[in-house]
VMD Tcl script that builds the backbone (N, CA, C; Angstrom):
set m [mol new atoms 462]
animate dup $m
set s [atomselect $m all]
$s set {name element resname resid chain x y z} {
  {N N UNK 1 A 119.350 111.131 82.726}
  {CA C UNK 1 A 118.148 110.469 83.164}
  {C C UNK 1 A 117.109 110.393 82.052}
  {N N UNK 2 A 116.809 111.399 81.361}
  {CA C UNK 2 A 116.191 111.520 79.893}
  {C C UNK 2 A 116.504 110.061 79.206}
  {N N UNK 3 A 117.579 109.478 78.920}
  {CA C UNK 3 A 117.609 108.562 78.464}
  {C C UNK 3 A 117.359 106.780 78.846}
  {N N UNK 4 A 117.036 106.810 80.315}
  {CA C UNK 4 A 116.503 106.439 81.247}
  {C C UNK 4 A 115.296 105.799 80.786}
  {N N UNK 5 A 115.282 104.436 80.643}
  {CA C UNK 5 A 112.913 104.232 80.504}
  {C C UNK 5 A 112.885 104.587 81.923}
  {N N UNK 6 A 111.244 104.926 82.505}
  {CA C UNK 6 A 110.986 105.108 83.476}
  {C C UNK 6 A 110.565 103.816 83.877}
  {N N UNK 7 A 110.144 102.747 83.569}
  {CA C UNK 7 A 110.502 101.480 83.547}
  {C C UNK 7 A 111.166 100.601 83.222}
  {N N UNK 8 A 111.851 99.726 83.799}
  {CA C UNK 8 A 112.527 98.544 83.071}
  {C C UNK 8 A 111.642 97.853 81.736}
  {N N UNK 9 A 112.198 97.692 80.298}
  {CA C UNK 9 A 111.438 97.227 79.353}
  {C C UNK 9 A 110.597 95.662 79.606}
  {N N UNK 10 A 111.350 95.201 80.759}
  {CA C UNK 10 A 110.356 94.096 80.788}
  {C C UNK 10 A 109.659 93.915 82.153}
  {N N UNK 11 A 109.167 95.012 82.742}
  {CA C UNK 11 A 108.508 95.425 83.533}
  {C C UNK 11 A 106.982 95.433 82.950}
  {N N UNK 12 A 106.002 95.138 83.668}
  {CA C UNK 12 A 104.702 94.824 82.808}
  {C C UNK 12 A 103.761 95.218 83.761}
  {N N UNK 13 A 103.275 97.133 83.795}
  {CA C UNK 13 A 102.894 97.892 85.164}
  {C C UNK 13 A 101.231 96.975 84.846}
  {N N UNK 14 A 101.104 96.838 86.174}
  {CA C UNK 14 A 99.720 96.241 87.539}
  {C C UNK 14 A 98.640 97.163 86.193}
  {N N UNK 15 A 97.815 95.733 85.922}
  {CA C UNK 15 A 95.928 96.933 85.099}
  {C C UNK 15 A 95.458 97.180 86.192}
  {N N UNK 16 A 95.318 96.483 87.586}
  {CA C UNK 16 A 94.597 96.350 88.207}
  {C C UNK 16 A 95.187 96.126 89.850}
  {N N UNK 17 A 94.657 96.709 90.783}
  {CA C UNK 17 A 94.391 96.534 92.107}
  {C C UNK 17 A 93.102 96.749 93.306}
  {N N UNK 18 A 92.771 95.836 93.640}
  {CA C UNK 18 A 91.863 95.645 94.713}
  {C C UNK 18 A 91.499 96.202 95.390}
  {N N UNK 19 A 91.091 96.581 96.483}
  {CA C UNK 19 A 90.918 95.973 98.145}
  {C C UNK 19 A 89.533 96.154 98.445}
  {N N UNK 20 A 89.295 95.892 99.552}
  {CA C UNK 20 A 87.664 96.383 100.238}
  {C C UNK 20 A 87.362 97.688 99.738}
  {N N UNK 21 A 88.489 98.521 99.800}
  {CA C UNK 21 A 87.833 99.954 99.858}
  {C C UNK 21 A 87.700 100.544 98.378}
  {N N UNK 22 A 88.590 100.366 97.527}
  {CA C UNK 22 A 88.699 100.622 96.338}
  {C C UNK 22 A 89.397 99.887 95.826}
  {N N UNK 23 A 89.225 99.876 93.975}
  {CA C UNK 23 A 89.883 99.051 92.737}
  {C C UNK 23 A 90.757 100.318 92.650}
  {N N UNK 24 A 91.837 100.229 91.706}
  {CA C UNK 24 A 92.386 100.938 90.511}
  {C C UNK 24 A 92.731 100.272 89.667}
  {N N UNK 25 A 92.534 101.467 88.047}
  {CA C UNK 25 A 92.446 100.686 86.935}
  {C C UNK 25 A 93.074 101.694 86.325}
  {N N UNK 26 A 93.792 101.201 84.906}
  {CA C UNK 26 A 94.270 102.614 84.027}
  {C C UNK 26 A 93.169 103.742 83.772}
  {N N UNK 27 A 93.257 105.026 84.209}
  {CA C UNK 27 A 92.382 105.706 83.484}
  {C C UNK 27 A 92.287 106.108 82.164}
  {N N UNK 28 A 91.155 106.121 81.518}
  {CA C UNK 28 A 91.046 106.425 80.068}
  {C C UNK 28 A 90.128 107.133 79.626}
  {N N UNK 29 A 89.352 107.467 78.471}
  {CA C UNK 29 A 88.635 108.066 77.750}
  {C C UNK 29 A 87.157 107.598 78.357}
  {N N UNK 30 A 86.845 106.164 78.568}
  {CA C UNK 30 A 85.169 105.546 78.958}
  {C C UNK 30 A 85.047 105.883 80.266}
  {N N UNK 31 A 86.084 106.638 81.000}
  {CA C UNK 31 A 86.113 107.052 81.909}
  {C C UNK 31 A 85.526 108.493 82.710}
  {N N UNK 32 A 85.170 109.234 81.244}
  {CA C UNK 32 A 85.259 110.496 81.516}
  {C C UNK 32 A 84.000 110.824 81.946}
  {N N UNK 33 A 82.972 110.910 81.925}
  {CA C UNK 33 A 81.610 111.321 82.770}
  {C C UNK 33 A 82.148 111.162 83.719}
  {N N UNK 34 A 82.054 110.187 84.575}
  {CA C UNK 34 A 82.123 110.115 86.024}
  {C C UNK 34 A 83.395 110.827 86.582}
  {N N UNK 35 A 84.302 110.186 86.103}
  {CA C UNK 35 A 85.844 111.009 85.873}
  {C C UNK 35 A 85.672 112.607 86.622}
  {N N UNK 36 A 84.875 113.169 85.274}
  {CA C UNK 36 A 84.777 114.989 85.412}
  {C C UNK 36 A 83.926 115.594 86.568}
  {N N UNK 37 A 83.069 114.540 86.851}
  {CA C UNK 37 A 82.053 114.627 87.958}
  {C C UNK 37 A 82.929 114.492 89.036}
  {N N UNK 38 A 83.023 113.735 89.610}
  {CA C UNK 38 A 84.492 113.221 90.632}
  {C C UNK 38 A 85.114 114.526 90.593}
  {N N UNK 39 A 85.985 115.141 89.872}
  {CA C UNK 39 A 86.938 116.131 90.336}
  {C C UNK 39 A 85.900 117.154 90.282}
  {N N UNK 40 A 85.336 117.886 89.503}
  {CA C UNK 40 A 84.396 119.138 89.416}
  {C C UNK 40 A 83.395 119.043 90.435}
  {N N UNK 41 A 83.047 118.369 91.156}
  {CA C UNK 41 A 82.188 117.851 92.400}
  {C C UNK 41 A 82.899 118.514 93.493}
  {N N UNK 42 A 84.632 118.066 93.245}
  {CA C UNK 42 A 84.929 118.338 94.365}
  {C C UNK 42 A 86.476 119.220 94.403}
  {N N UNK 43 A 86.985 120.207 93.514}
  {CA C UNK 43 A 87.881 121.306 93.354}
  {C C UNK 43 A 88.489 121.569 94.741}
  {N N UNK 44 A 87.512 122.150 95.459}
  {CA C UNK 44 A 88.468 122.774 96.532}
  {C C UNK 44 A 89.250 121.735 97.394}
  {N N UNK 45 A 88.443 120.680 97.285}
  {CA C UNK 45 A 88.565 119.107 98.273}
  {C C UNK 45 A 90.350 118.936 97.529}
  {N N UNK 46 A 89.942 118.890 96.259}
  {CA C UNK 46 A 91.397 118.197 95.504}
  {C C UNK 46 A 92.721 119.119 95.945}
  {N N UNK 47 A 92.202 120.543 95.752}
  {CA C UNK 47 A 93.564 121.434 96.416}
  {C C UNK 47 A 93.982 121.618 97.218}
  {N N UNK 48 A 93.013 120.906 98.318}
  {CA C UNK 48 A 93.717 121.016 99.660}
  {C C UNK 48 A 94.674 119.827 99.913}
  {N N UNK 49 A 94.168 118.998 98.976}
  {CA C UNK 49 A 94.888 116.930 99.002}
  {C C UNK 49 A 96.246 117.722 99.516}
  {N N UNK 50 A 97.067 116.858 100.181}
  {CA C UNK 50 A 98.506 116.831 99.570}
  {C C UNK 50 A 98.932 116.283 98.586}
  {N N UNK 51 A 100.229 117.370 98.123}
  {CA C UNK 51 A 100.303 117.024 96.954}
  {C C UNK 51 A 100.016 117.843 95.851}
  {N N UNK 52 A 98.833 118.599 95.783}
  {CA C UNK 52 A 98.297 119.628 95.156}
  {C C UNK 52 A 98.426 121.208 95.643}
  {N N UNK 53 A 99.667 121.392 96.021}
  {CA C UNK 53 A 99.818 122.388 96.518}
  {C C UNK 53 A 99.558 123.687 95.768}
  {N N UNK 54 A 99.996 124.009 94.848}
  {CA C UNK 54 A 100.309 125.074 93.840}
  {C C UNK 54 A 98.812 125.509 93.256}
  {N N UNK 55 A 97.807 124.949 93.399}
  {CA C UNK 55 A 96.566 125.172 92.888}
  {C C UNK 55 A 95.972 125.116 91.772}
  {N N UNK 56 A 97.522 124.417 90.671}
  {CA C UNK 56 A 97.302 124.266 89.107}
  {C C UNK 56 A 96.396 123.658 88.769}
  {N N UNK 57 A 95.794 122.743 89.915}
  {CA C UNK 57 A 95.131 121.664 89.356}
  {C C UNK 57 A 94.180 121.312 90.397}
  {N N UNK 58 A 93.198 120.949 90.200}
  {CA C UNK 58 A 92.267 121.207 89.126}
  {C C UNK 58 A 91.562 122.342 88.908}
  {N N UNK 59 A 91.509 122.881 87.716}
  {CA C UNK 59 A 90.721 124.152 86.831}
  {C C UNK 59 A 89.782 123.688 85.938}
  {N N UNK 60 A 88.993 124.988 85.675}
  {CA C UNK 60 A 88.113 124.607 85.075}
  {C C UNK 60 A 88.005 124.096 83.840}
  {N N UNK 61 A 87.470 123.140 83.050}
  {CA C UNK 61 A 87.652 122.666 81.870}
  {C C UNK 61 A 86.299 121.967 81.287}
  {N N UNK 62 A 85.857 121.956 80.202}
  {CA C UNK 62 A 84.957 121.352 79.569}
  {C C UNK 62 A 84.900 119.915 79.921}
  {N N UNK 63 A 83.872 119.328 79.687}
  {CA C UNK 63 A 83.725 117.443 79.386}
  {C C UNK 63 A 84.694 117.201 78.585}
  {N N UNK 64 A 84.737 117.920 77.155}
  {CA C UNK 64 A 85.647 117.430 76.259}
  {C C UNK 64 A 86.869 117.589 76.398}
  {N N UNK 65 A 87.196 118.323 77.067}
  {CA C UNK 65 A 88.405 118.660 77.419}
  {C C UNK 65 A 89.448 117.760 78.571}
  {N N UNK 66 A 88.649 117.167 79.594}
  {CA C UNK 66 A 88.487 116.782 80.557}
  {C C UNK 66 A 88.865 115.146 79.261}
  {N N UNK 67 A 88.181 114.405 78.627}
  {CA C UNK 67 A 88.471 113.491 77.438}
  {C C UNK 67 A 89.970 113.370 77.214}
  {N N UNK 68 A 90.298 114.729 76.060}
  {CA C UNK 68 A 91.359 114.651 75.796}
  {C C UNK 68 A 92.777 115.036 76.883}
  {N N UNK 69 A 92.482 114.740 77.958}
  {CA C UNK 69 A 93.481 114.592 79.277}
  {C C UNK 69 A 93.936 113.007 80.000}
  {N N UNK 70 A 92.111 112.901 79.609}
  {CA C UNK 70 A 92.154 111.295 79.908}
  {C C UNK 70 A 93.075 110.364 78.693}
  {N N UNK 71 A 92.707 111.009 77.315}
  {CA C UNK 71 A 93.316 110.049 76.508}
  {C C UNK 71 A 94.470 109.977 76.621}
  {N N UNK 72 A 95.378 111.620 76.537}
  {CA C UNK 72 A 96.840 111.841 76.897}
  {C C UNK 72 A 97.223 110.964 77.835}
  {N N UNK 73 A 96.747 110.621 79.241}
  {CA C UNK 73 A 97.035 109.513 80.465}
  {C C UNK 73 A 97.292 108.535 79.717}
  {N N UNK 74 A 96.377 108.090 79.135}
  {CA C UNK 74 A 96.154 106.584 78.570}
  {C C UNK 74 A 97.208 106.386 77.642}
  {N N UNK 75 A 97.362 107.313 76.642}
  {CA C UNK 75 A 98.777 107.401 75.727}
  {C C UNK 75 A 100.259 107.441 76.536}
  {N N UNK 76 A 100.010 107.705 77.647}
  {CA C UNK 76 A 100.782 107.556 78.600}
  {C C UNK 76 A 102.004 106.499 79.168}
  {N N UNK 77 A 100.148 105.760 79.897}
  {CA C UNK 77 A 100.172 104.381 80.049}
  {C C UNK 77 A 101.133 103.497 79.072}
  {N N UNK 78 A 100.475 103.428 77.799}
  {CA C UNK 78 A 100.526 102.560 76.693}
  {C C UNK 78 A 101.926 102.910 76.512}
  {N N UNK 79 A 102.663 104.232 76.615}
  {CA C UNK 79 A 103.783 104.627 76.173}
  {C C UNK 79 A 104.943 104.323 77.036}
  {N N UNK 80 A 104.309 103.742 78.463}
  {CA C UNK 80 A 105.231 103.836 79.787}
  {C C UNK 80 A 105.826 105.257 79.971}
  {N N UNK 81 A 105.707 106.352 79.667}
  {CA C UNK 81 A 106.052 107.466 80.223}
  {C C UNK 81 A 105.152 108.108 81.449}
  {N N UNK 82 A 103.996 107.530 82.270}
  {CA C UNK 82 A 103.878 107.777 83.470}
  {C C UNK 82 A 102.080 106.649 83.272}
  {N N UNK 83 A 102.053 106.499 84.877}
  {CA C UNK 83 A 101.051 105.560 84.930}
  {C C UNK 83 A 99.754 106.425 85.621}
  {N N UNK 84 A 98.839 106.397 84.871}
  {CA C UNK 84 A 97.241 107.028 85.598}
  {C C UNK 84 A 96.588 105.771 86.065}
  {N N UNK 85 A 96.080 106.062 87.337}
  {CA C UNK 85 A 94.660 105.240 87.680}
  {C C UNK 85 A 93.752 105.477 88.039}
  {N N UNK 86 A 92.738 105.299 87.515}
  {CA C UNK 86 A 90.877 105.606 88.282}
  {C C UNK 86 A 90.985 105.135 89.602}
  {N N UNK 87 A 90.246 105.696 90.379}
  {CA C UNK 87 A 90.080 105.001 91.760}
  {C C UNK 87 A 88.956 104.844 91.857}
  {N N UNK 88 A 88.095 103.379 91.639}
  {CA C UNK 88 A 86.719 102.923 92.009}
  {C C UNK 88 A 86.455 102.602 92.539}
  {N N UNK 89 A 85.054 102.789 93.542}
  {CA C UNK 89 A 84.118 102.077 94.030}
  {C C UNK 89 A 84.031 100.509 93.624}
  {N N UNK 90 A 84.218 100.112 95.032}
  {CA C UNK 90 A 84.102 98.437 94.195}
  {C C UNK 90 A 82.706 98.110 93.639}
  {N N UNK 91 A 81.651 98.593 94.719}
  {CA C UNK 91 A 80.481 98.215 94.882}
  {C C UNK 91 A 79.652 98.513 93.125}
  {N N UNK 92 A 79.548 99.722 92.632}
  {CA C UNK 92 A 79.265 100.268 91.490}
  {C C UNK 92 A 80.393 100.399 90.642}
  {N N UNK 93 A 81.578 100.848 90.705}
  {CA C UNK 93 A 82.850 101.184 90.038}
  {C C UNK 93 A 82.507 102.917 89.756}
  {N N UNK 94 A 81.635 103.622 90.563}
  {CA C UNK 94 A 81.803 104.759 90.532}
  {C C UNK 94 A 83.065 105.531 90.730}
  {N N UNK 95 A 83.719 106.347 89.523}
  {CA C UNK 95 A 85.299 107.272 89.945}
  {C C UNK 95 A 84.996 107.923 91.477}
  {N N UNK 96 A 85.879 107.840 92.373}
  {CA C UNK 96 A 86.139 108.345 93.405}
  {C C UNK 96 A 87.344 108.998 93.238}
  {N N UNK 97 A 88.638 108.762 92.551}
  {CA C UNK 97 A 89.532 109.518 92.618}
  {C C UNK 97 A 90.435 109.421 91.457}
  {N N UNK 98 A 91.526 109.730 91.818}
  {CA C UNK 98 A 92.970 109.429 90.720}
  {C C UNK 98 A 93.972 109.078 91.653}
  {N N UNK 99 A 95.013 108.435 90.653}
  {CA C UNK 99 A 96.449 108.519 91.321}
  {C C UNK 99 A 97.071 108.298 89.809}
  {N N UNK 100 A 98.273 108.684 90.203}
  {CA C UNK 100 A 99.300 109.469 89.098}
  {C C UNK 100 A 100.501 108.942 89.764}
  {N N UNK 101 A 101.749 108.502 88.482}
  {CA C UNK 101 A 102.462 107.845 88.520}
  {C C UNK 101 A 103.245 108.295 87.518}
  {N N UNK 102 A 104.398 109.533 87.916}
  {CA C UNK 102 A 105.510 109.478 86.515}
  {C C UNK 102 A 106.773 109.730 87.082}
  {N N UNK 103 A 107.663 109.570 86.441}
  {CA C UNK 103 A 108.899 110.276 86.622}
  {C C UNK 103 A 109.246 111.557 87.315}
  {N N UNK 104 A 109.996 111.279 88.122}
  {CA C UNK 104 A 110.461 112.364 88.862}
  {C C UNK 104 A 111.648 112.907 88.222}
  {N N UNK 105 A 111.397 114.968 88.128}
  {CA C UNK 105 A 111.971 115.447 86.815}
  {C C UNK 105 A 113.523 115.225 87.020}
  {N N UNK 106 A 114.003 115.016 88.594}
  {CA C UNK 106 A 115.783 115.489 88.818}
  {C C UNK 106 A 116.435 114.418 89.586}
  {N N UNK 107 A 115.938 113.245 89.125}
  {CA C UNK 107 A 115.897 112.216 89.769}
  {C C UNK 107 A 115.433 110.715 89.533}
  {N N UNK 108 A 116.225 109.553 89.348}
  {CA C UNK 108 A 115.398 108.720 89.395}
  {C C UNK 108 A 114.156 107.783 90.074}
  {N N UNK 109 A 113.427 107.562 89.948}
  {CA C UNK 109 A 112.178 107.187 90.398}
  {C C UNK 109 A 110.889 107.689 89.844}
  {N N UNK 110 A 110.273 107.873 91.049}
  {CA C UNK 110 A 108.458 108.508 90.686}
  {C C UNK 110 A 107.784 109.423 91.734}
  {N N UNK 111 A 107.483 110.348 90.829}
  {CA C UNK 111 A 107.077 110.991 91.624}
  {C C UNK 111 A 105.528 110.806 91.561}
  {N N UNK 112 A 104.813 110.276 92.660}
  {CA C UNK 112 A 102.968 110.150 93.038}
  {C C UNK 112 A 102.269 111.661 93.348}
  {N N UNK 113 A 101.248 111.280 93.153}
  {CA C UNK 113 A 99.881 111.892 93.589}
  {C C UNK 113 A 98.547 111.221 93.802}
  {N N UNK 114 A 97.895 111.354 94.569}
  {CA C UNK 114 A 96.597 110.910 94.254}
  {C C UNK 114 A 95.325 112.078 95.138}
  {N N UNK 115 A 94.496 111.753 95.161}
  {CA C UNK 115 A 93.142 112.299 95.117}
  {C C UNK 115 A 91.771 111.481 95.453}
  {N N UNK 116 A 90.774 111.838 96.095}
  {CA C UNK 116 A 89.453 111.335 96.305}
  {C C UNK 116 A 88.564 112.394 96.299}
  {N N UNK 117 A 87.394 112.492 95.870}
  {CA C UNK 117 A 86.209 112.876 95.889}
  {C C UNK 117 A 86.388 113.278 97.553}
  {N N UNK 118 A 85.371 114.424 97.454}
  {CA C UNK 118 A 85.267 115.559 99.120}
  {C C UNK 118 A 84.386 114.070 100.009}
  {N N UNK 119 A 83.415 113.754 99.057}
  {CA C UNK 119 A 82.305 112.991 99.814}
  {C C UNK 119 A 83.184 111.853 100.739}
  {N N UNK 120 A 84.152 111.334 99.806}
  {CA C UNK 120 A 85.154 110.129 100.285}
  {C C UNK 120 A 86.729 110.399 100.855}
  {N N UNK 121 A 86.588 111.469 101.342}
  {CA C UNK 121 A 88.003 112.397 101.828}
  {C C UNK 121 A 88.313 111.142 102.674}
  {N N UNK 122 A 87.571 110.564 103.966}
  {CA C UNK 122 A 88.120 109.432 104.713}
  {C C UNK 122 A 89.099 108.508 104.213}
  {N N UNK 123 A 88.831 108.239 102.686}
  {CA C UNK 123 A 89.603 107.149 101.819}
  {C C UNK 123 A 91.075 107.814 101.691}
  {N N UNK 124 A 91.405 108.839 102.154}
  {CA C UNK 124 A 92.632 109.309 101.763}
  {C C UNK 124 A 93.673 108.711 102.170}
  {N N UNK 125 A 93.736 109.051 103.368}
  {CA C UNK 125 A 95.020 108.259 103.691}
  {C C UNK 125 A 95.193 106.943 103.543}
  {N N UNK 126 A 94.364 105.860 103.289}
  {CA C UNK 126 A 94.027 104.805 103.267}
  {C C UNK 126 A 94.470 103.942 101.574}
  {N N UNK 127 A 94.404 105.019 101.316}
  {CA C UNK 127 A 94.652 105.013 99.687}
  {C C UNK 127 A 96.031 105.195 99.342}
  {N N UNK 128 A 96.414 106.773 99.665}
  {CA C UNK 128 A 97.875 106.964 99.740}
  {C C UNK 128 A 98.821 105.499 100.669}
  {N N UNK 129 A 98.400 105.038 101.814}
  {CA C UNK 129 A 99.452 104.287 102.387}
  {C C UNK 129 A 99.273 102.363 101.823}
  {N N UNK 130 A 98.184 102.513 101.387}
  {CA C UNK 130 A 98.184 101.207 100.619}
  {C C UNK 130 A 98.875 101.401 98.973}
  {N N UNK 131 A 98.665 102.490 98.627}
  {CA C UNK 131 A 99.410 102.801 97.051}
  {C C UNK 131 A 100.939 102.978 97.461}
  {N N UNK 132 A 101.134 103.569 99.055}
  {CA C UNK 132 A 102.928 103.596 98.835}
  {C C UNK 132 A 103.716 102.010 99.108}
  {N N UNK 133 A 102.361 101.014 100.012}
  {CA C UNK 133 A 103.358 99.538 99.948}
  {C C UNK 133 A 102.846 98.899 98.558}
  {N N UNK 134 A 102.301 99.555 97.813}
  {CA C UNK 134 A 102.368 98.659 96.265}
  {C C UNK 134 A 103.053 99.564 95.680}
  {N N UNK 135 A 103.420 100.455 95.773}
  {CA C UNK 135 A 104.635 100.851 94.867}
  {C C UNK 135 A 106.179 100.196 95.634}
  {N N UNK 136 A 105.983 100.051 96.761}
  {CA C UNK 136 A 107.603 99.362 96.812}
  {C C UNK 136 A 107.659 97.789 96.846}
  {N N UNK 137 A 106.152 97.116 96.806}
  {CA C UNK 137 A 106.642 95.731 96.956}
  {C C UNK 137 A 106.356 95.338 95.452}
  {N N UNK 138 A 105.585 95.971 94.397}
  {CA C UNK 138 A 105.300 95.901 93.072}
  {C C UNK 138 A 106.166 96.270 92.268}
  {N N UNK 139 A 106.292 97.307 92.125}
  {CA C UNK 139 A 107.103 98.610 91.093}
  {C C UNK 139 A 108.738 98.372 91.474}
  {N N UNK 140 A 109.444 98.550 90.727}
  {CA C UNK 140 A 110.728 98.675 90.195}
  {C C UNK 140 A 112.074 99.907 91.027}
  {N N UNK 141 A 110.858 100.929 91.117}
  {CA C UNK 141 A 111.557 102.600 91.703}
  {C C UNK 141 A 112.471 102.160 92.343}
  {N N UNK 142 A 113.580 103.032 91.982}
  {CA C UNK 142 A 114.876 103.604 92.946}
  {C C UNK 142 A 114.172 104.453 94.479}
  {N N UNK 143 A 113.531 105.380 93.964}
  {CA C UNK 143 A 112.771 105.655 94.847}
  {C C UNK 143 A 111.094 106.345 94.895}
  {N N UNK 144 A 110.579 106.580 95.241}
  {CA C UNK 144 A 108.711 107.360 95.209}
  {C C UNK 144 A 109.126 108.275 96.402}
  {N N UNK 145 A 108.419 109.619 95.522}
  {CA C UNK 145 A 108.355 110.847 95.991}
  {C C UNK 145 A 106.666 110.779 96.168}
  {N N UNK 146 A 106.353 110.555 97.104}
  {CA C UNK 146 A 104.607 110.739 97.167}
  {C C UNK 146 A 104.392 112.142 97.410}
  {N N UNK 147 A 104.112 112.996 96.598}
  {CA C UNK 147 A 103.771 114.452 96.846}
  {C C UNK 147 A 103.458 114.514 98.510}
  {N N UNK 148 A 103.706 115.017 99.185}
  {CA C UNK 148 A 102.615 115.443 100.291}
  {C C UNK 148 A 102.644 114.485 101.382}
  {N N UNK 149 A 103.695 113.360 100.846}
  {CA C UNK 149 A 103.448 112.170 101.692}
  {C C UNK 149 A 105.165 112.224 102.179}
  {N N UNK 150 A 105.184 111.373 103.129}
  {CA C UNK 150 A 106.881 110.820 103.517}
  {C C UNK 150 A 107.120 110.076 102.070}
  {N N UNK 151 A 108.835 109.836 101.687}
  {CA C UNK 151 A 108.734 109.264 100.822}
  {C C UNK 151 A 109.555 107.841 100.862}
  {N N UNK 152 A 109.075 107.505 100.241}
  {CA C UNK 152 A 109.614 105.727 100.064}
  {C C UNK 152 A 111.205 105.741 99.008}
  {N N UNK 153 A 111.952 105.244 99.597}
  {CA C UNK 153 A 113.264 105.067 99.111}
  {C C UNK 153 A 113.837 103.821 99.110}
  {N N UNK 154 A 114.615 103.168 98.117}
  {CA C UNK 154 A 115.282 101.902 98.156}
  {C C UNK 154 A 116.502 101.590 98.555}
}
mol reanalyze $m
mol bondsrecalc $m
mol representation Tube
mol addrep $m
């Protein structure tokens, strides 16, 4: 599977998605104020998400630090070895959350995650079940492991 792209090479992953409730966009580096605010706002909110079971994540970390995580995503992106997205506010484009998109380690497909701000916990499920029909009517996957979620299979 290692030798595997996690995409087809002429696969050309979504910059962008819509709706009323939220955009997503690649996350990156111009991202990071609001970004760090968004999760450090809301820690305990994120560990309870599904999905975040194990409690690795999120810890504490600097602004700058919090940067060079975002850039790694973005090197990511660019590299096709897993896909990050901001989750914005349409209204302002304030970060409300993440979602995460890589390879699943024993298996082909992807394994998801995502996340919202405590303030916007309502957006959860709403988020997760609109991100699992754009990963199967968009994306390529054999199958999506949505952490925490039922999973989508082809």
């Amino acid at each position: 599977m290692d030798d595997m792209p996690f995409v087809p090479p002429d696969f050309d992953p979504p910059q962008r998605l819509s709706t009323p409730e939220f955009v997503l966009e690649p996350l990156g580096p111009q991202h990071n104020e609001r970004d760090y605010h968004a999760w450090t706002s809301s820690m305990e909110h994120v560990r309870a998400t599904p999905g975040f079971p194990d409690g690795s994540w999120p810890h504490e970390m600097t602004a700058e630090e919090n940067r060079g995580d975002l850039e790694r995503h973005q090197r990511d992106f660019v590299e096709r070895r897993g896909f990050t997205y901001t989750v914005l506010e349409p209204a302002d484009g304030d970060v409300i959350g993440c979602l995460y998109v890589y390879p699943i380690k024993d298996a082909p497909g992807a394994e998801v995650r995502s996340w919202v701000r405590a303030d916007r916990a309502a957006l959860d499920l709403p988020l997760a079940e609109t991100v699992a029909a754009w990963l199967e009517s968009t994306w390529s996957f054999e199958q999506v492991r949505y952490r925490g979620r039922p999973d989508v299979s082809r």
